[in-house]
Backbone bond lengths (Angstrom), bond angles and torsions (degrees), N, CA, C in turn:
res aa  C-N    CA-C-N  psi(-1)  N-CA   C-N-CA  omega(-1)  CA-C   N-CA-C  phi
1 X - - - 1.457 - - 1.527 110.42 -
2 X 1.311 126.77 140.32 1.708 143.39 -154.20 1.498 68.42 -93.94
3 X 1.636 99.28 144.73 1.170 119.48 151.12 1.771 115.83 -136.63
4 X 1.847 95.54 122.25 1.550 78.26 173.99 1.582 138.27 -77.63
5 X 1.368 117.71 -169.99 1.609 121.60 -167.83 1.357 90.91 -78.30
6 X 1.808 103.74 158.77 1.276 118.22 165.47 1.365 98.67 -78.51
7 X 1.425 114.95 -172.85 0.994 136.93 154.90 1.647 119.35 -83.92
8 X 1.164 92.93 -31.98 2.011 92.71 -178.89 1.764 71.50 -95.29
9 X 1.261 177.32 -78.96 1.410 142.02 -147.45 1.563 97.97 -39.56
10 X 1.364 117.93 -74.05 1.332 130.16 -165.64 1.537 120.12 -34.43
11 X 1.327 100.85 -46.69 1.411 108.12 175.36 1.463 130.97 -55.02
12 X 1.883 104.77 -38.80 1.475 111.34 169.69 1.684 113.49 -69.98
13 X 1.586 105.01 -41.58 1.462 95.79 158.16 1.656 147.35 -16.41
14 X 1.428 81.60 -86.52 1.897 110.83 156.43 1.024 92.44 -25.25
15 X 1.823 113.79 -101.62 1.575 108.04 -165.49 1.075 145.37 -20.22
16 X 1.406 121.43 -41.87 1.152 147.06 174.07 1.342 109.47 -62.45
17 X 1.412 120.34 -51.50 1.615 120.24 163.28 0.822 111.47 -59.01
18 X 1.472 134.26 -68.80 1.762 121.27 173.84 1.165 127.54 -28.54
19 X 1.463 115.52 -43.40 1.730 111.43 179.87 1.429 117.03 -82.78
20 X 1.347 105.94 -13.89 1.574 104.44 168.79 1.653 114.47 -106.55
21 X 1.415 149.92 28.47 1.157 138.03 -139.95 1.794 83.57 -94.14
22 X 1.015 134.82 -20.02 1.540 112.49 178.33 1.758 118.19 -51.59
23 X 1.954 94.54 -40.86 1.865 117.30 174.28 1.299 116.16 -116.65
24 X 1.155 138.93 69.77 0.969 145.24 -149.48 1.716 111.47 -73.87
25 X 1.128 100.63 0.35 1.497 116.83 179.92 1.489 129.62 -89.45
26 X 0.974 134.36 63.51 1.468 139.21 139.76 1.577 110.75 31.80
27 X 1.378 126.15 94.27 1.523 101.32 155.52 1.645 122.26 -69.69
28 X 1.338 105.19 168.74 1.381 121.35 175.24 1.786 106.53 -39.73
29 X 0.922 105.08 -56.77 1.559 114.80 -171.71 1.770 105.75 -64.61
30 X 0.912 122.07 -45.59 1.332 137.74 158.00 1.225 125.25 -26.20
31 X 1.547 89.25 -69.77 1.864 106.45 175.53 1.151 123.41 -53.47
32 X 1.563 105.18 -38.05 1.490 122.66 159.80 1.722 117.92 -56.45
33 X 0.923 128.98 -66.10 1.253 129.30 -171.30 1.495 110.99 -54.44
34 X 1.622 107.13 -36.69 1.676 119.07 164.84 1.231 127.40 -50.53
35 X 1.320 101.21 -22.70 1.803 111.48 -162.41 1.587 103.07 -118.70
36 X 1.305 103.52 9.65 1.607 109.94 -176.77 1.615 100.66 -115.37
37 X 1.384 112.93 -26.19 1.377 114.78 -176.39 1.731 103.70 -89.09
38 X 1.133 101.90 -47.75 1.581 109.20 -179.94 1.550 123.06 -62.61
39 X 1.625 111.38 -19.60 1.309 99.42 -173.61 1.493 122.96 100.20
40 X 1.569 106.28 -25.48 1.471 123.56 -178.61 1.519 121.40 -87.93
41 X 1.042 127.00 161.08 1.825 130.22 168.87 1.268 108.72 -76.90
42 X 1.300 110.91 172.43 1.752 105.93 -166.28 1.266 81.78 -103.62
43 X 1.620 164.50 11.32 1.088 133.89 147.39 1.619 95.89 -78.20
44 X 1.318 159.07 -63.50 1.127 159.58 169.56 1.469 87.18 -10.41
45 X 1.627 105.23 -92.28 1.604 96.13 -176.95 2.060 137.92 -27.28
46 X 1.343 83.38 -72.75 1.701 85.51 160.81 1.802 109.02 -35.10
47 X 1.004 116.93 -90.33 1.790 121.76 179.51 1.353 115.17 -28.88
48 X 1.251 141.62 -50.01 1.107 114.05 111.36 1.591 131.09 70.96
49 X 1.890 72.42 -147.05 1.633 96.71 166.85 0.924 122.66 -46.63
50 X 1.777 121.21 -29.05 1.586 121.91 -174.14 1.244 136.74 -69.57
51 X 1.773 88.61 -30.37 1.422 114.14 167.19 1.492 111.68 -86.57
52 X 0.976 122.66 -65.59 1.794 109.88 168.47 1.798 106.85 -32.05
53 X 1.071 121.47 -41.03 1.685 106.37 -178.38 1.109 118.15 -80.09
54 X 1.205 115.17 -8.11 1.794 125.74 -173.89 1.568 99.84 -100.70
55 X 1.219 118.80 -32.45 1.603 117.82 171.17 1.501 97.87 -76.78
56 X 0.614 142.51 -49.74 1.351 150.29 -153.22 1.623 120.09 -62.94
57 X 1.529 104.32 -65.15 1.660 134.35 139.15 1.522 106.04 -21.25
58 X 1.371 110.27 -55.63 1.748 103.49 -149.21 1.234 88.42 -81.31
59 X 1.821 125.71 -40.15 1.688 107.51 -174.75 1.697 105.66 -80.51
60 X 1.142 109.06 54.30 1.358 106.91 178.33 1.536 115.37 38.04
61 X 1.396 127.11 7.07 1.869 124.47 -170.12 1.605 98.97 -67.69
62 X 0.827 121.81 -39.76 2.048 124.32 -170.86 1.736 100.90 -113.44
63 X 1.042 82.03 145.58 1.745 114.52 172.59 1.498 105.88 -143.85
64 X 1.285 106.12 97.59 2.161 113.52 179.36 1.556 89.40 -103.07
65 X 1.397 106.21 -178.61 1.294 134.56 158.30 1.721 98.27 -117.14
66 X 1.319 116.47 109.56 1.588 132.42 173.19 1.665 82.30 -31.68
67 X 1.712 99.25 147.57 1.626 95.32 154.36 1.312 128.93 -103.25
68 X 1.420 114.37 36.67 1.332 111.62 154.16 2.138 104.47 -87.70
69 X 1.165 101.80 -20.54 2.441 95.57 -176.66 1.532 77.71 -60.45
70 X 1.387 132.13 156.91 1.311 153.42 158.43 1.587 104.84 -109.11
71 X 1.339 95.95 -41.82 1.571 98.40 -175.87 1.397 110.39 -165.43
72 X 1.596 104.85 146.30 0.880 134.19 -175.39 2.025 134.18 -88.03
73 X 1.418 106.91 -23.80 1.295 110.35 148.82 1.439 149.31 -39.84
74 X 1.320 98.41 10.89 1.964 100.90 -177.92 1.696 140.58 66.64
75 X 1.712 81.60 11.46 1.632 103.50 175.54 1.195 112.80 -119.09
């Protein structure tokens, strides 16, 4: 049976996006520590982030460079 997020999960979430919104991406190790504090699985976790960046994106609030661009110079 699905169980949804708390709100105090959610909240450590958030934060975590806020302090990173330049990389909004989570390492592996990360995701882990996220999903150990929150209570959640690291696919929970991962899904997630995906959805917070896809909400996020659509209200125009973030502008990233995906981390696959390395660079931005035209080479």
């Amino acid at each position: 049976r699905r169980k949804n997020a708390t709100r105090e999960s959610t909240t450590t979430l958030k934060s975590w996006l806020y302090e990173h919104m330049k990389n909004p991406y989570p390492t592996k190790g990360e995701k882990i520590m996220l999903a150990i504090i929150t209570k959640m699985t690291l696919t929970q976790v991962s899904t997630w982030f995906a959805n917070a960046r896809r909400r996020l994106k659509k209200e125009n609030k973030m502008v990233w460079s995906p981390s696959k661009r390395t660079n931005n110079n035209g080479d």
